[in-house]
LUMKOL-824607 format. One record per residue: x, y, z of N, C-alpha, C in turn; residue in one letter. Coordinates in steps of 0.02 Angstrom, whole numbers. Layout:
(site (X Y Z) (X Y Z) (X Y Z) A)
...
% end
This chain:
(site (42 -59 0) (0 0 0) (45 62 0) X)
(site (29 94 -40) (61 170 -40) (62 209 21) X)
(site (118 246 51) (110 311 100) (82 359 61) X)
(site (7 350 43) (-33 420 44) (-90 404 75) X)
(site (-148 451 103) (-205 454 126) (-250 459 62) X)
(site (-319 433 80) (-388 443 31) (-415 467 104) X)
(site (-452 538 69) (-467 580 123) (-555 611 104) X)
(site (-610 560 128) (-673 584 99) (-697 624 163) X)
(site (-737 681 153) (-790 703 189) (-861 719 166) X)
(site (-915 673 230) (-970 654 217) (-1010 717 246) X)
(site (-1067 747 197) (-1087 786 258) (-1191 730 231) X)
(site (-1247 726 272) (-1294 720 264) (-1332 743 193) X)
(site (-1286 799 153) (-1326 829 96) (-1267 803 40) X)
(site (-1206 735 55) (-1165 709 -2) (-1114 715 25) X)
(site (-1029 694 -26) (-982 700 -39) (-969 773 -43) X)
(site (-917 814 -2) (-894 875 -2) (-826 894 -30) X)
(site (-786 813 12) (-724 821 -6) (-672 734 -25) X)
(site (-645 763 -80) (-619 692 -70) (-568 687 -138) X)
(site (-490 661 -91) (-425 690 -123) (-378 658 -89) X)
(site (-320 640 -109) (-258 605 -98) (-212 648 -50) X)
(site (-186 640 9) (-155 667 59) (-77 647 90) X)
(site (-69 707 109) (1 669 134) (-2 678 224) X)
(site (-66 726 228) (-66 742 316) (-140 765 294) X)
(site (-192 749 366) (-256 773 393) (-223 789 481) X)
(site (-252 851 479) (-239 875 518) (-310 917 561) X)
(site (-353 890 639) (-408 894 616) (-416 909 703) X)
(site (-456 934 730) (-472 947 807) (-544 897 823) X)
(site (-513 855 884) (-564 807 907) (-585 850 971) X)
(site (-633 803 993) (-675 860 1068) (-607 857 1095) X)
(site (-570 800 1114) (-508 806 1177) (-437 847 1122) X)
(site (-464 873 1086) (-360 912 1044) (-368 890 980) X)
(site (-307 921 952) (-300 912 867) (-281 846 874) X)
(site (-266 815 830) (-235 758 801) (-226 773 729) X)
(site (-161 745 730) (-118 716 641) (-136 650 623) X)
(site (-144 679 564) (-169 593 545) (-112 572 484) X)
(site (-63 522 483) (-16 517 431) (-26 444 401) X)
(site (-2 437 341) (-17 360 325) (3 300 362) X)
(site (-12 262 383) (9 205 412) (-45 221 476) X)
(site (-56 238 489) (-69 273 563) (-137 227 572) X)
(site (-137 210 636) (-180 160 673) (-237 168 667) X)
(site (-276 127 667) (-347 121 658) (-389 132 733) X)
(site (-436 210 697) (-461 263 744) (-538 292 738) X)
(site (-581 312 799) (-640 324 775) (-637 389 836) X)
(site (-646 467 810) (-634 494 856) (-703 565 854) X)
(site (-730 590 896) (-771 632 872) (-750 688 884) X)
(site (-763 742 806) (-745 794 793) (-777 862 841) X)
(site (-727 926 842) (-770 964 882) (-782 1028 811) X)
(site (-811 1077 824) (-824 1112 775) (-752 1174 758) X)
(site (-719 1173 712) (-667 1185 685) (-644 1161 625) X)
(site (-589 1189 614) (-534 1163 517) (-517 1101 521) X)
(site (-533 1075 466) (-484 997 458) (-421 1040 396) X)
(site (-383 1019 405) (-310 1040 372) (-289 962 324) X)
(site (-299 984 262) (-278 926 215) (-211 941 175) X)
(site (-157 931 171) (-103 921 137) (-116 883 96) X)
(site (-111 901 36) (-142 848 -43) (-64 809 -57) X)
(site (-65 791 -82) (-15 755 -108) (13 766 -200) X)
(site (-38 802 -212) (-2 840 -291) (16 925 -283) X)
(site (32 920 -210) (57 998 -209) (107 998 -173) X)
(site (155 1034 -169) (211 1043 -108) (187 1073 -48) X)
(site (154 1114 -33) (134 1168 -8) (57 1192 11) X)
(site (26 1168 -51) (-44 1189 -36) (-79 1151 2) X)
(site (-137 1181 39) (-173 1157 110) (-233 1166 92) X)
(site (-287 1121 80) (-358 1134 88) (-387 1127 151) X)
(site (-419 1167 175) (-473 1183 218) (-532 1191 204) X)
(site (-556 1124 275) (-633 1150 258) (-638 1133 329) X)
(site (-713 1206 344) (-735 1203 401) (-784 1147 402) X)
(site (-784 1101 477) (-796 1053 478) (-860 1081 534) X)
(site (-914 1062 573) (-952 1056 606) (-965 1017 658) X)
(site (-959 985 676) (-924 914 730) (-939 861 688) X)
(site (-956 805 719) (-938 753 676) (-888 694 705) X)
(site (-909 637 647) (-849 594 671) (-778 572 627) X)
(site (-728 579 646) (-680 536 599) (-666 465 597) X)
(site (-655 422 555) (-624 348 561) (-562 355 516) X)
(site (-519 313 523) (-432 315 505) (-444 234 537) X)
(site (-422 201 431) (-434 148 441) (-392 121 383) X)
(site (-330 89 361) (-298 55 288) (-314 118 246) X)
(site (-267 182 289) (-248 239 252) (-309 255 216) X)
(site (-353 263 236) (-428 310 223) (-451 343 292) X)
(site (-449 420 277) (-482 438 314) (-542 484 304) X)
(site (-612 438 344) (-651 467 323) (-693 502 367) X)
(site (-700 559 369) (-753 609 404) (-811 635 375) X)
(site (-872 608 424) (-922 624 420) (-959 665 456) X)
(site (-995 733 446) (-999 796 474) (-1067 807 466) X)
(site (-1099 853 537) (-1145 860 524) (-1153 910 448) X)
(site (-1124 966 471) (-1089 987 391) (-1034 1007 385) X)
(site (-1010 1028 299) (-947 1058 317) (-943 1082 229) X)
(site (-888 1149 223) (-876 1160 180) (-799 1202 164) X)
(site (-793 1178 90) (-732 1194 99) (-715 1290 80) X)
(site (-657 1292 107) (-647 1375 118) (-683 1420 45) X)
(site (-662 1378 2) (-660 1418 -91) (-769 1413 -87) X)
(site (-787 1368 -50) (-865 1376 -42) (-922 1421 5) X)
(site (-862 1432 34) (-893 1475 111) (-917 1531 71) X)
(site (-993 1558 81) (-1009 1620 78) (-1029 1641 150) X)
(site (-951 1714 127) (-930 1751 195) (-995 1800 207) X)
(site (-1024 1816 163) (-1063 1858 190) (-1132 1829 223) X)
(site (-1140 1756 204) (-1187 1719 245) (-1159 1696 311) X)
(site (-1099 1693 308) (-1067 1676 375) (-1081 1722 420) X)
(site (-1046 1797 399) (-1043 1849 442) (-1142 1866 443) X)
(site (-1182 1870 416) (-1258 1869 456) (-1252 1829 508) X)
(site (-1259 1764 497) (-1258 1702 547) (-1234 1716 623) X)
(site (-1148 1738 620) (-1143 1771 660) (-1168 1827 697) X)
(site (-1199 1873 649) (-1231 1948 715) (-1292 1897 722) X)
(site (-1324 1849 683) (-1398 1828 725) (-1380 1795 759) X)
(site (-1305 1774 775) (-1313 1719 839) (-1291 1776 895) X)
(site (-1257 1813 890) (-1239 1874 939) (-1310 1901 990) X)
(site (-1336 1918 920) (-1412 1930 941) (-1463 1901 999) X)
(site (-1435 1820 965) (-1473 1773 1000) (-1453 1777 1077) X)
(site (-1370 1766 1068) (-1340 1747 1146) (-1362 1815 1171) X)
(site (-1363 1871 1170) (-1412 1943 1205) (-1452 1928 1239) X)
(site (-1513 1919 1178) (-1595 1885 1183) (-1587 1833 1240) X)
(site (-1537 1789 1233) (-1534 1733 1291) (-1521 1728 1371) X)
(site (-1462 1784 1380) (-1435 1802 1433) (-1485 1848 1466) X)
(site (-1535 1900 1432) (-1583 1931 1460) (-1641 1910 1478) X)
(site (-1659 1836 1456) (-1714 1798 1486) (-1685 1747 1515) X)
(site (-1627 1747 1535) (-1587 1697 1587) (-1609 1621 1548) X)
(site (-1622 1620 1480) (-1625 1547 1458) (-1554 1521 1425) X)
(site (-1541 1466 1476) (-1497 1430 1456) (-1493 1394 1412) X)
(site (-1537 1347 1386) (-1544 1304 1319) (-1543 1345 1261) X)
(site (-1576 1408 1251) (-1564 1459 1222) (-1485 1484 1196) X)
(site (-1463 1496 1264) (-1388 1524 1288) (-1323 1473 1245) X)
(site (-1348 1392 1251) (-1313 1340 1230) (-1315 1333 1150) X)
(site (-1375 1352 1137) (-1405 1353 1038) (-1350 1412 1011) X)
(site (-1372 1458 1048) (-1332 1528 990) (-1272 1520 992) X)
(site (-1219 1495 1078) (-1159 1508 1086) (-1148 1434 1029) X)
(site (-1172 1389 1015) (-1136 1345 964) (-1160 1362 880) X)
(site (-1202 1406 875) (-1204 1442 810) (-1171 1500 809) X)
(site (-1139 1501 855) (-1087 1582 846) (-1019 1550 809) X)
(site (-1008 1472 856) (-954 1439 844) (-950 1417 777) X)
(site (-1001 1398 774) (-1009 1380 687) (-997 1434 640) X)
(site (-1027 1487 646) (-1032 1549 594) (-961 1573 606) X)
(site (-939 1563 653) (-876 1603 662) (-797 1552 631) X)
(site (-810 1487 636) (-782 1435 604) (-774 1448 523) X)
(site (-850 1428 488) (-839 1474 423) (-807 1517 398) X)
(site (-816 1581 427) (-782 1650 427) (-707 1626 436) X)
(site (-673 1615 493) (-616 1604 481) (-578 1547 440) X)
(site (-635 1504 405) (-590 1445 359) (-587 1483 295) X)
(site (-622 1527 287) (-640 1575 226) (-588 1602 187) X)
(site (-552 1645 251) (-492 1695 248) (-437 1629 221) X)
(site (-421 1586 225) (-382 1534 218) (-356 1533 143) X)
(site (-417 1572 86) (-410 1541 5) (-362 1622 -22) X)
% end
């Protein structure tokens, strides 16, 4: 078997991403993790943040895509992540991002002034999200 990665990401609405690697580089709830070829067979769940792909027909270039949580498996040099969603940086529309963000701003306001916490928990992880986007954006 070759030292390269097959690197798919699943989101519920299809195939997003999927490309030959030399490094995934990706944040689980407990820290980042590297993922390199050979590398042990893994099932880890994602927190909302960048997965970092090193392709393998570039020296240099890095695709990013904001990921949503989710799970990864790393299994006979495939690694595959499946997300609630995710998209890659060259797809992000920033200006849907940046709304998303002031309505979740909005929200966490709205939330903290009626002391609702379930509320408080919704917006602060759609801030995370909108704000995830936005910064995988700047990346292209």
């Amino acid at each position: 078997m070759e030292d390269i990665l097959t690197v798919n990401v699943m989101t519920p609405d299809g195939l997003v991403y999927d490309h030959h690697a030399k490094i995934v580089v990706a944040k689980t709830t407990d820290g980042e993790i590297g993922i390199l070829p050979k590398h042990a067979p893994i099932i880890v769940p994602l927190a909302i943040d960048e997965v970092r792909v090193k392709r393998t027909d570039a020296d240099t270039h890095v695709d990013w895509i904001a990921v949503n949580g989710g799970i990864m498996e790393v299994r006979d040099n495939i690694v595959s992540i499946i997300a609630d969603s995710a998209e890659r940086e060259r797809d992000i529309d920033v200006s849907r991002a940046e709304r998303a963000k002031l309505r979740a701003e909005k929200m966490i306001q709205e939330a903290k002034e009626k002391e609702n916490i379930d509320a408080l928990k919704r917006a602060n992880v759609a801030l995370h999200r909108a704000i995830n986007r936005i910064n995988v954006s700047k990346h292209t």
